[in-house]
Structures are given as C-alpha cells and as structure tokens.
C-alpha positions as CSV (number, residue, x, y, z in Angstrom):
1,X,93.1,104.2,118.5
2,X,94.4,105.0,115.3
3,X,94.9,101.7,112.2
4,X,97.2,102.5,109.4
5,X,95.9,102.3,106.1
6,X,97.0,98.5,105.6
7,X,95.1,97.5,108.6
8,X,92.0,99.2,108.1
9,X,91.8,98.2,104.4
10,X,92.9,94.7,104.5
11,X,91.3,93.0,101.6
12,X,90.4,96.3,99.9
13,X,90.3,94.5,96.7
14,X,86.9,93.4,97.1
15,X,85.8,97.2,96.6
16,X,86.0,96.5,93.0
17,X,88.8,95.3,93.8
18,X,109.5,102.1,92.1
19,X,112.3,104.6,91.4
20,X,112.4,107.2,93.5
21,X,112.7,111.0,92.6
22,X,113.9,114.6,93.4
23,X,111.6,117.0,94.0
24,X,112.8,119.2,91.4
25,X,110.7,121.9,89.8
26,X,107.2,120.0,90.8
27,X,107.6,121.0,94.8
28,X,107.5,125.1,94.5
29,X,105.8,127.0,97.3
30,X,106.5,130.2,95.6
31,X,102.3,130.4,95.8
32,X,102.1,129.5,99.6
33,X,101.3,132.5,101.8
34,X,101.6,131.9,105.3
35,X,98.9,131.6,108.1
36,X,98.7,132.0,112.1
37,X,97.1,129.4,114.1
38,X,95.4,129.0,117.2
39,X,98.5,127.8,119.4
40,X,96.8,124.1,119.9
41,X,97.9,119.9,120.1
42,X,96.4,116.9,118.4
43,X,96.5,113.9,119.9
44,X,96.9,110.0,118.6
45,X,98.1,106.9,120.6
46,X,101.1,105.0,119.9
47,X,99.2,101.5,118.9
48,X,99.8,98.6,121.3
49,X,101.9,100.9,124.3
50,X,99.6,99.8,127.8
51,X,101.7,102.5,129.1
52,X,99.5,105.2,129.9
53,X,99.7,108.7,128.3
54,X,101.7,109.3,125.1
55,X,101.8,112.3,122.9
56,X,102.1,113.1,119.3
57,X,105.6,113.8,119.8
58,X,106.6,110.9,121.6
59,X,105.2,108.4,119.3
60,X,106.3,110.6,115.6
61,X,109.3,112.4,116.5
62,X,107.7,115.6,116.2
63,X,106.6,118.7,117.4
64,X,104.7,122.1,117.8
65,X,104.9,125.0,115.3
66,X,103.9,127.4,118.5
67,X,106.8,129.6,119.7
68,X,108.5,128.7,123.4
69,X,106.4,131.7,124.6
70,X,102.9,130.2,123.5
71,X,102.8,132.9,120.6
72,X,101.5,132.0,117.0
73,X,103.6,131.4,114.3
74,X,103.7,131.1,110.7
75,X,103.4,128.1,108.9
76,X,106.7,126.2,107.7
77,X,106.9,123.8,105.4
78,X,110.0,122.6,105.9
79,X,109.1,119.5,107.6
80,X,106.6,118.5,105.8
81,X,108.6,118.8,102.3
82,X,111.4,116.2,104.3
83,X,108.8,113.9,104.6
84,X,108.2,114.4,100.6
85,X,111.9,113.5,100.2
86,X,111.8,110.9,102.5
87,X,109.2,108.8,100.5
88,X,110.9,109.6,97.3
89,X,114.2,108.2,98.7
90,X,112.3,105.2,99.6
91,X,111.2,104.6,96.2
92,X,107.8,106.1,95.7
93,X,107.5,106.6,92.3
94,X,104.9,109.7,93.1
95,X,103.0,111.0,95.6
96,X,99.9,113.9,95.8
97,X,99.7,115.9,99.0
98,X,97.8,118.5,100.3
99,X,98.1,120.7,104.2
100,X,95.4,122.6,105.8
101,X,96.6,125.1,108.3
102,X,94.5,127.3,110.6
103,X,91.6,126.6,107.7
104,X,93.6,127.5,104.7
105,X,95.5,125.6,102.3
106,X,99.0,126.3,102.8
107,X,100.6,123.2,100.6
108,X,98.9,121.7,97.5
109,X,101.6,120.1,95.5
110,X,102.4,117.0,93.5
111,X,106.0,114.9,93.5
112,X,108.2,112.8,91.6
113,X,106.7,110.9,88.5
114,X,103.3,109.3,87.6
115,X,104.2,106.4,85.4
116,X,106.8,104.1,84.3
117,X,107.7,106.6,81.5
118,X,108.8,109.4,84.0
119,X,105.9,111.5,83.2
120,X,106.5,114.1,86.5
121,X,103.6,114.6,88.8
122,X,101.9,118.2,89.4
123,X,98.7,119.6,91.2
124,X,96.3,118.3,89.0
125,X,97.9,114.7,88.4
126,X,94.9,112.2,89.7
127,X,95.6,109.6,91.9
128,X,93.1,107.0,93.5
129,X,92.0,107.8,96.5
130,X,91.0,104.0,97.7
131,X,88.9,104.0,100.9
132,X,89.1,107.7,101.5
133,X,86.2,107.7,99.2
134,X,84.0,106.2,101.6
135,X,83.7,110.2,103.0
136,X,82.3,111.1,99.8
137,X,80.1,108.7,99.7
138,X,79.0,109.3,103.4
139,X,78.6,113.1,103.2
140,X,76.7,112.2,99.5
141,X,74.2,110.6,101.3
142,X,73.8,112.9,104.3
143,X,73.6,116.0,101.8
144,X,70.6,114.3,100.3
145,X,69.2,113.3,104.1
146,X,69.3,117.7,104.4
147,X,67.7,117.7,101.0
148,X,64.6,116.2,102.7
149,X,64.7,112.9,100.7
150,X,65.4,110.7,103.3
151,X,65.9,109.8,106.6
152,X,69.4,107.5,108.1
153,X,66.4,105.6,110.3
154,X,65.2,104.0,106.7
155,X,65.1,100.8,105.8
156,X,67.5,100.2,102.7
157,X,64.6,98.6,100.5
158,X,62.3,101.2,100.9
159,X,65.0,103.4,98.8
160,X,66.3,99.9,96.7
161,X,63.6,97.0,96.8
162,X,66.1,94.8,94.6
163,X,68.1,95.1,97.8
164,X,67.3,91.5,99.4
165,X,68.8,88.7,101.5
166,X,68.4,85.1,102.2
167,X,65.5,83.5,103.1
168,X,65.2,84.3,107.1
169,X,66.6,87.3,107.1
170,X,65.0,90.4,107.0
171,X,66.2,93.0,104.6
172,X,64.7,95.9,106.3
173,X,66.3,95.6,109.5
174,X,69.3,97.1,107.6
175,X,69.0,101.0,108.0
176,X,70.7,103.6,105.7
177,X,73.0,104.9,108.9
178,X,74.2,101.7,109.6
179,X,75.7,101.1,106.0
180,X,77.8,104.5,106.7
181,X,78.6,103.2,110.2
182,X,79.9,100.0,109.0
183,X,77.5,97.5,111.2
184,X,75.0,96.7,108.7
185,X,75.9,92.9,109.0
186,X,76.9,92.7,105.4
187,X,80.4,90.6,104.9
188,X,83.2,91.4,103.1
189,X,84.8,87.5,102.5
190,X,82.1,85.3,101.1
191,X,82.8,81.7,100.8
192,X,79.6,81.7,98.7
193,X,79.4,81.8,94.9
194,X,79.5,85.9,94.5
195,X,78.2,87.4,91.2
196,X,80.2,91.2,90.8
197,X,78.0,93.1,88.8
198,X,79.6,96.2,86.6
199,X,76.9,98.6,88.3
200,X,75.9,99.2,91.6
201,X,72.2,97.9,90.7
202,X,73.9,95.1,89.3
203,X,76.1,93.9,92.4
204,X,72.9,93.5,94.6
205,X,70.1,92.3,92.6
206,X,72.5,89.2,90.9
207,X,72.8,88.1,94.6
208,X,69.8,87.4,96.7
209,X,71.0,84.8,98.3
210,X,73.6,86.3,100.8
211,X,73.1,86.3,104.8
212,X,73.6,89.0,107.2
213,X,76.7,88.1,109.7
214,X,75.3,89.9,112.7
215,X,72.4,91.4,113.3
216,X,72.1,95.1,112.1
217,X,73.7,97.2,114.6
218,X,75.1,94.6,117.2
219,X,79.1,95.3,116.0
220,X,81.2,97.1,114.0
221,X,82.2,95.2,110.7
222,X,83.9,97.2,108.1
223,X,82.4,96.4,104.8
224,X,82.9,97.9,101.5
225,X,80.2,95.9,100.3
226,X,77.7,98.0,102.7
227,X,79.5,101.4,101.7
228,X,79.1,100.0,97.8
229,X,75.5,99.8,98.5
230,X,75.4,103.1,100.3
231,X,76.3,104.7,97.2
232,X,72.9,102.6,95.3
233,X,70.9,104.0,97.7
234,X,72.6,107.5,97.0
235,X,72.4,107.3,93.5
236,X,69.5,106.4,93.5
237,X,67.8,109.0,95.7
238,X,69.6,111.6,93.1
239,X,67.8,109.7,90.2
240,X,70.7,109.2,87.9
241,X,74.5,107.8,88.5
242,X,76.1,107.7,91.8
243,X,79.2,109.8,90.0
244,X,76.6,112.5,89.2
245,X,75.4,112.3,92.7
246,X,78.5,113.0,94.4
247,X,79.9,115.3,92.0
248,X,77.0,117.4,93.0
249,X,76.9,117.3,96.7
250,X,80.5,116.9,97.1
251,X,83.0,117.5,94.6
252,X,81.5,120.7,93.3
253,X,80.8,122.2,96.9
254,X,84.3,121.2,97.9
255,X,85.9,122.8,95.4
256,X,87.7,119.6,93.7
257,X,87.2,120.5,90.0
258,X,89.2,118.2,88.7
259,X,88.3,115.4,90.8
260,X,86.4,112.6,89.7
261,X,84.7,109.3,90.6
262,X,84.5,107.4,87.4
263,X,87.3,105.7,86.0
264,X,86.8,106.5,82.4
265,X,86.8,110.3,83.2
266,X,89.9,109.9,85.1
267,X,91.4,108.0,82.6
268,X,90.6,111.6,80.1
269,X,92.6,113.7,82.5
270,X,96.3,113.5,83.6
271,X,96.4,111.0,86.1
272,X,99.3,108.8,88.0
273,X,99.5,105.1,86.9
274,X,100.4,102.9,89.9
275,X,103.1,100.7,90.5
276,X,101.4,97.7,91.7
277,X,102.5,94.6,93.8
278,X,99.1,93.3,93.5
279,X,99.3,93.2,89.7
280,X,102.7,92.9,89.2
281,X,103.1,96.0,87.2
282,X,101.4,99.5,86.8
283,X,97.9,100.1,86.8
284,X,95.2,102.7,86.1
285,X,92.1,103.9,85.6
286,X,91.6,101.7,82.9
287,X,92.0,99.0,85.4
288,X,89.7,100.1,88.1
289,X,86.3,101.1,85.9
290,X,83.3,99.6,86.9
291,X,80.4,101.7,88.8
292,X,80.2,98.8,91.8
293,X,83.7,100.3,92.5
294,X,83.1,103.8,92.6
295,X,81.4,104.3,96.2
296,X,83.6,102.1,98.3
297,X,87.4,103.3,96.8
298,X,86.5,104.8,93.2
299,X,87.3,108.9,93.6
300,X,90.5,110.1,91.5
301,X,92.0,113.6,92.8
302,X,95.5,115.8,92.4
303,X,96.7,117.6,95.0
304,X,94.5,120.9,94.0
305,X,91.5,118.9,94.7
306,X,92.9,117.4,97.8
307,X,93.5,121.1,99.1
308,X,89.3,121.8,99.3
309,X,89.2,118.1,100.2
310,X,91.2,118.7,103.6
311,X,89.8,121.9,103.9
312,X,86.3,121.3,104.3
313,X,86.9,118.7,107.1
314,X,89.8,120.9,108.9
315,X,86.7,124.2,109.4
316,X,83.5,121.4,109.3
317,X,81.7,123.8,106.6
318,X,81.8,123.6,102.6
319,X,79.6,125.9,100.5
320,X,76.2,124.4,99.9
321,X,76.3,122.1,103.3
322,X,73.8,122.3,105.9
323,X,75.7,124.3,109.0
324,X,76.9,120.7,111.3
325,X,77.0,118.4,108.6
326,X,80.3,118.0,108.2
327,X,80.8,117.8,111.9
328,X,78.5,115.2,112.0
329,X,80.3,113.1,110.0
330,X,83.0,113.7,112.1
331,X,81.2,112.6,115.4
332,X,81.7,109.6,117.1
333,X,78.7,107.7,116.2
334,X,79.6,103.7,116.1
335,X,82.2,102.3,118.5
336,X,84.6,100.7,117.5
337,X,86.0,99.1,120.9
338,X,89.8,100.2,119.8
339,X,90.6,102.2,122.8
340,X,89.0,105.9,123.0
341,X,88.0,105.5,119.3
342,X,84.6,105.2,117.1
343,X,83.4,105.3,113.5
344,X,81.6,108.2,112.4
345,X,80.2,108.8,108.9
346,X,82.7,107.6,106.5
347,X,85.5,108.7,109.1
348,X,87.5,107.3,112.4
349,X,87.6,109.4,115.1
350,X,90.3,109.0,117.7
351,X,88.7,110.1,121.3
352,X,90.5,112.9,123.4
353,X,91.1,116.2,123.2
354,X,91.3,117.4,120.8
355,X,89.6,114.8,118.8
356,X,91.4,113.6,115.4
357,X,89.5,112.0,112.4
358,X,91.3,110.0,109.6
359,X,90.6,107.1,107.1
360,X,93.1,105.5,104.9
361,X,93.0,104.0,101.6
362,X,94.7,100.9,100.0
363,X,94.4,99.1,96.8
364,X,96.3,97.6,93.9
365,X,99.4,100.8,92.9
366,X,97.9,103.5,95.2
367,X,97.7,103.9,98.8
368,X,95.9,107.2,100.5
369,X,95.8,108.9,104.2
370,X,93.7,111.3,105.9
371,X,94.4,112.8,109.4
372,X,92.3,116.4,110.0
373,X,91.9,118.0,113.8
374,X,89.1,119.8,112.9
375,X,89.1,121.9,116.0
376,X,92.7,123.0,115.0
377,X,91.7,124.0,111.5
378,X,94.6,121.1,110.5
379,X,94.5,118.6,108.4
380,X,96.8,116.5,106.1
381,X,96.0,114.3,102.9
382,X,99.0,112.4,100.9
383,X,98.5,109.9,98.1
384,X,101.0,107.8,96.5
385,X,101.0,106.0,93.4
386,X,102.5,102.7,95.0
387,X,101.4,100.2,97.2
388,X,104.8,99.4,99.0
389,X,105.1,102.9,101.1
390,X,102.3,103.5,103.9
391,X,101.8,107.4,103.4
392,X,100.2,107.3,107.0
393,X,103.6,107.4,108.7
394,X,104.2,110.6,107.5
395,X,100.5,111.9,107.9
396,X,100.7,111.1,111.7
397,X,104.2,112.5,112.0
398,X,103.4,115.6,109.8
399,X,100.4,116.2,112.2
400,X,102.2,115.7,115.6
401,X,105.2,118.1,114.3
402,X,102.5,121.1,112.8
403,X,99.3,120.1,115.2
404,X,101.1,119.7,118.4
405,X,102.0,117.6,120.9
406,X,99.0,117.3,123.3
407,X,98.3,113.8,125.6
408,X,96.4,111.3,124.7
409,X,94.7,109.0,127.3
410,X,94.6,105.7,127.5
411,X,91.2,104.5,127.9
412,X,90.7,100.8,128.6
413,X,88.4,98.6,127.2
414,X,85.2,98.2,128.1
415,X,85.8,94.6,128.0
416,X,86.7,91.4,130.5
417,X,89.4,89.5,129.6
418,X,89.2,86.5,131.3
419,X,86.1,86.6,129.0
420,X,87.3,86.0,125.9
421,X,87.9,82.3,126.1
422,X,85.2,80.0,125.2
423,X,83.4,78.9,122.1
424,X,81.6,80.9,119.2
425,X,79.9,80.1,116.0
426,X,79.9,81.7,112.5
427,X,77.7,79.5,110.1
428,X,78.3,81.3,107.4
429,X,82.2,81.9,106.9
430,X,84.6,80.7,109.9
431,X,82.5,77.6,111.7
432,X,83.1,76.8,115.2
433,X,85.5,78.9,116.7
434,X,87.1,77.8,120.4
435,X,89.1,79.7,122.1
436,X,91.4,78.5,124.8
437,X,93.7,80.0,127.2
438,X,97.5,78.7,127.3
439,X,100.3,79.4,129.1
440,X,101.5,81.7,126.2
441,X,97.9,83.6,125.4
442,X,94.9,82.5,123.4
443,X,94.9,79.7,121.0
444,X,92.0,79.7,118.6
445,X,91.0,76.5,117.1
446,X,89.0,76.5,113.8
447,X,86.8,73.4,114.0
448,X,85.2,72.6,111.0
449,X,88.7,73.5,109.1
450,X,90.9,71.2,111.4
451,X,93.4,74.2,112.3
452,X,94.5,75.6,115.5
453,X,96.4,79.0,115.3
454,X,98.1,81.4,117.7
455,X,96.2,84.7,118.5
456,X,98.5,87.2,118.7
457,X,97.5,90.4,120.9
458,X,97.3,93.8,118.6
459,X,95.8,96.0,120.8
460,X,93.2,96.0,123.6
461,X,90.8,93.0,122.8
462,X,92.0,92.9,119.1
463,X,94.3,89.7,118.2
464,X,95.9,88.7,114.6
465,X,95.9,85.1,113.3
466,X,96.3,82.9,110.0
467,X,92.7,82.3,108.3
468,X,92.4,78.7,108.4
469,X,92.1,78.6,104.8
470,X,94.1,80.5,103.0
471,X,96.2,81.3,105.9
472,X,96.3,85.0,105.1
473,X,96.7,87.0,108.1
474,X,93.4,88.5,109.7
475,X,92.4,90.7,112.8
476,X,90.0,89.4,115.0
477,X,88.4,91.3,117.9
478,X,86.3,90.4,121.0
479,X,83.2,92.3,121.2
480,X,82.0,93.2,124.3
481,X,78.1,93.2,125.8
482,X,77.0,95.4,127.8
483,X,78.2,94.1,130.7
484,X,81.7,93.9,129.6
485,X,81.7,90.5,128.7
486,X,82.7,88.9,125.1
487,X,79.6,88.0,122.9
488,X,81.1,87.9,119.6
489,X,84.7,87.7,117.7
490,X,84.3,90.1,114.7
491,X,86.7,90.3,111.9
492,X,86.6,91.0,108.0
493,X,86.2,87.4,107.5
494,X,83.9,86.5,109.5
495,X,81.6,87.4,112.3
496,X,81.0,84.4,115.0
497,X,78.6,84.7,118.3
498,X,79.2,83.1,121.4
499,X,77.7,79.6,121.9
C-alpha cells in the first residue's frame, strides 16, 4: 500500500535536517523521439478504500496509452506536460521531472523558476532529492557487497567499531541489511540529549549512549538515522568519503553527471533554491551541507540526471552493476504490514501484478517522488522546489494514465483486530501506552504523560494520533506476531512492546 511522500517522511528534518509559472521555452520536446511499449498495467491501491479491487484508473483519473485493439502505441506527452501546468497553476515555483517509457527516456525537462529572483529552471537545474537518496545509498552499499568487501549478514562494528550503544545492548546484533531495510532498532525521535555531528563518523561516535527500540529485525521502523549510518559503513568500506563512494557506484554508472551528493558541489552548479515553510523563506545548498546529511536525503540532481536515474530502476540494469542487483533492491525484502506491501533496499514495493516500487522525499523547500514498474520499462521522477505541493499526486496519476490500468488486490492484514487493545511499553520515548476499545474505536492513553488521545484508523492496522508531547501528529501501527496477534505499536516516535 502506497504513502505519499509527507507520510513516509514525516520528521524528515532529522536527516540533517510560490508564484507559479508558464511553461514557456523551458518545456520543449523538440528532442523526444517516441517509443512502443509492451501493451501492460501498473497497479497501486487507493489508501484506506476496504472495498476490494481498485485500479490505477479508478483511484487517478487516468488511463492506458495502449490502443482499443491491444496494439502498441507511441508515447504522448500530453498528459504528463498537464500535470506540469497543473503544479505551476498551483504555485510551484519549479519543478524537475523525468519519464521512462518502454526503457528509454522519453521526457527529461525542467519548469518554471528556481529562485525568488525568477531564475527559470532547465535540465540541469539541481534540486534536492530528500529521501529518494536513500536508493543511492542502498545500491552504494550493495555495489560494494558484489565488490566482495562485504557481506549484508555483517555486524555493523565489524565495518565501524565507533559504532556502539548503551550499556545492555549489543551493537553487533545490528546487521548491514537491516539498516537498508529500515528495522535496525535505531529511532528517529530521541528524547535524549543528541549530539549532530558534521560527518558521518562524527554523528555516531559523539553518541554512545543511545538504546535500540526493538530488537534488530523484529519490525519495520523507518529511520534516517540507520540509513545515515548506512552510508558510514559505505564510506567507509570505499576508504574515503561517502560522496566519493556513491559517485562511483552510482552516479557515474547511472549516468547522472551532473548529479551530486555534497552540498558545497551543488551549491557550484545551477541549482533550485527552495521556497520553504519550514524556514520561512528560500533555502539551498548552502543550508543543507553537512556529510551526516548526505546518505539519508543529501543527493542534488536536474532532470538530465533524473532521466538515467529512472532509467536504471524502469530495465533493473545500469553499466557496471552486477546482472540482479538492481532487482534486488527492488524485491520485497522487509514487510511492512501496509496491505500487499514491503520494503526493499532503499525502495517500497507495492505487492501485485505487476509490482510498483517508489519512495518519496520531503524536507525544508523541496519535495521528491519516485514511482517505476520495472516490469513495464516505466517509471516517473518529479522534484519540486517547494514544500507546499506533494509531487506524488501527479507521479501516481502520470503512472496510472501511461502504465495502465491493471487491478490491484486487496490483501488483508495478517493481523487480529480484536488484538490490538491492551497495554504496551516503550521505556525509552513514549512510556506506558494502553489501548482501550470505545464505542467510537481505540483510545490510546499515554501514561507517564497524563494524555489520552483518539486513534484514528489510516489504513489496515495503522492509526494517527497527537504525540502527547508536542501534540504533533504521528502514525502508529500494530505489529503483528506470527500468529496474527499485536506484539508491538511501532511508529517514528517510538517503538512500545506488549506488556
């Protein structure tokens, strides 16, 4: 089951962290050539409908590019240039985007303006890509697994020994795979003192003292603070900056010269400034330099690079990448209990066929999107120099309208209701946590806090409810043992077990 951007990446700032326009002169296709796809459908659920099937089309007002007699056709972009305008209209100040179709780039272009001065976006105009770097610094890692200088099975102080917890907890229970599977146990919300350390060796050796939530493995959790030490270990294993490292087994491979994970590069090169809500005004590179940033939400890329971006996840194959690589990355490896779904390496994958694998990106001025159906050849990428305009609304309708319109079934989850109530414990973030049934739904009451809040049902066994601090809104989700029955309630702020 598919999450938007803003859902995925709610507190995204802990990685490190308008007007609208015409089109104009910025949008020409005079370059595009067309291509002929394998007649084909992708497939996403509508989030929340219990209704059974849905389709692509249903849920975006789309549809198929195949003729009425099943033939091939040539690409169009038609649709996905009103989708361009559409977000201008609505006030993004810019936006990157890049289509993949039948394996070839068919659109690369950039839109409307990158800063405050008017300065208009082209192909090479870098915008932050947010959490869609968490691919790079997946596939970074898995290039150097090939390389034969490690294995995802090791223990994450064999490669970084200044890697360690708190006392009673055991630092080599944490495994490389599952810090690109995001169940590692490491938290994203301290309540703890936290020392943020400029690079990546800094981040982790200033802070011993921090617990595991869960045990290794037991749930998925996503952490950038796991992905951000991903990219240590990376870095690392290629003996010199984690930039370097993926610039080498990623960037160059892919194709995305101009493409960059360090801030002070990006800030060399034409880039977008973003108009932030977070900030209260535009932001930059400048803003966003730091290597403890760089692995989790730190890559900067134009539509050009986005083109050999898209494209190496829409055919599974780059030059220089171990034949199933890519694909593996795009496996289901780590559920995620959200419907048909799971985590793979750096990448959701929605279950069904075909299958569909996307990530978004959020963070202070730029929001990102992802959506490839690799068996398809298709795939979409669209970055915006805002944070007030989800791009992934036009992602997910400009892959039902090219990709198709296929079913998607509704699996339930492997989960008891009438087990969620009950009491659970998080020493380390959240407290006691009891949850009661009511006449109305769940109530959860937040003991050591002295607050009771309404859960309010998302999807499945995912609810949303005030934290009962800062009374931010925060998912939490019932995790399931093997027999179906709740053992813990998971969320970004905390992880609690059953009592």
């Amino acid at each position: 089951m598919r999450r938007t951007c803003s859902t995925i990446l709610l507190l995204a700032a802990l990685a490190g962290c308008g007007t609208g326009s015409s089109r104009g002169d910025s949008g020409s296709l005079d370059s595009l050539g067309p291509t002929s796809p394998t007649s084909g459908s992708g497939t996403e659920d509508d989030a929340g409908d219990d209704s059974g099937d849905t389709t692509l089309a249903d849920a975006e007002d789309g549809g198929t590019t195949a003729a009425d007699d099943g033939s091939q056709v040539d690409f169009d972009p038609a649709f996905a240039l009103a989708q361009v305008d559409a977000a201008l209209a609505a006030g993004v100040p810019g936006l990157a985007i890049a289509i993949v179709y039948d394996g070839e780039v068919v659109l690369a272009e950039g839109f409307g303006v990158a800063d405050e001065g008017g300065t208009a976006v082209d192909a090479t105009t870098l915008f932050n890509l947010a959490s869609v770097t968490k691919v790079v610094t997946a596939l970074t890692v898995l290039s150097e697994r090939d390389a034969g200088l490690v294995s995802l099975d090791t223990p994450v102080p064999q490669v970084v020994p200044q890697f360690v917890l708190r006392d009673g907890f055991d630092a080599n229970a944490v495994q490389i795979r599952h810090l690109l599977t995001h169940s590692a146990g490491l938290g994203d919300w301290p309540t703890e003192p936290y020392v943020y350390g400029n690079t990546l060796l800094e981040e982790f050796a200033a802070n011993p003292n921090q617990p595991l939530w869960f045990p290794p493995g037991a749930v998925f959790d996503y952490s950038n603070r796991g992905y951000t030490l991903a990219g240590l270990v990376a870095a690392t294993l290629h003996g010199g900056s984690f930039a370097d490292a993926a610039q080498a087994r990623v960037l160059a491979p892919f194709g995305m010269d101009g493409a960059t994970l360090d801030a002070a590069i990006a800030g060399t090169r034409t880039h977008a400034r973003g108009e932030s809500s977070w900030d209260g005004g535009w932001v930059g590179p400048a803003d966003y330099v730091g290597e403890s940033y760089q692995p989790s939400a730190g890559l900067w890329a134009g539509a050009d690079d986005l083109g050999g971006f898209v494209r190496a996840f829409a055919t599974a194959s780059a030059p220089g990448f171990a034949a199933g690589t890519i694909a593996e990355a795009e496996s289901p490896i780590q559920p995620t209990h959200e419907g048909p779904g799971a985590y793979g390496y750096g990448l959701f994958v929605d279950g069904g066929e075909p299958a569909v694998v996307y990530h978004g990106g959020s963070t202070g001025g730029y929001l990102a999107d992802l959506e490839v159906v690799p068996s398809l050849g298709f795939g979409v990428a669209i970055v915006v120099n805002t944070d007030a305009w989800d791009p992934s609304q036009a992602g997910w309708a400009i892959l039902a309208h090219y990709a198709g319109s296929g079913t998607y079934p509704q699996d339930p989850d492997p989960i008891d209701p009438a087990s969620f109530p009950g009491s659970y414990d998080d020493p380390w973030q959240l407290g006691r946590i009891d949850v009661t049934a009511t006449d109305t739904g769940l109530s959860a009451s937040f003991a050591d806090f002295g607050t009771t809040v309404a859960l309010e049902p998302l999807w499945g066994a995912s609810f949303s409810c005030a934290h009962p601090v800062t009374g931010d809104p925060i998912d939490l989700m019932f995790w399931p043992d093997a027999d179906g029955q709740a053992v813990y309630l998971v969320s970004r702020a905390g992880v609690a077990a059953r009592m």
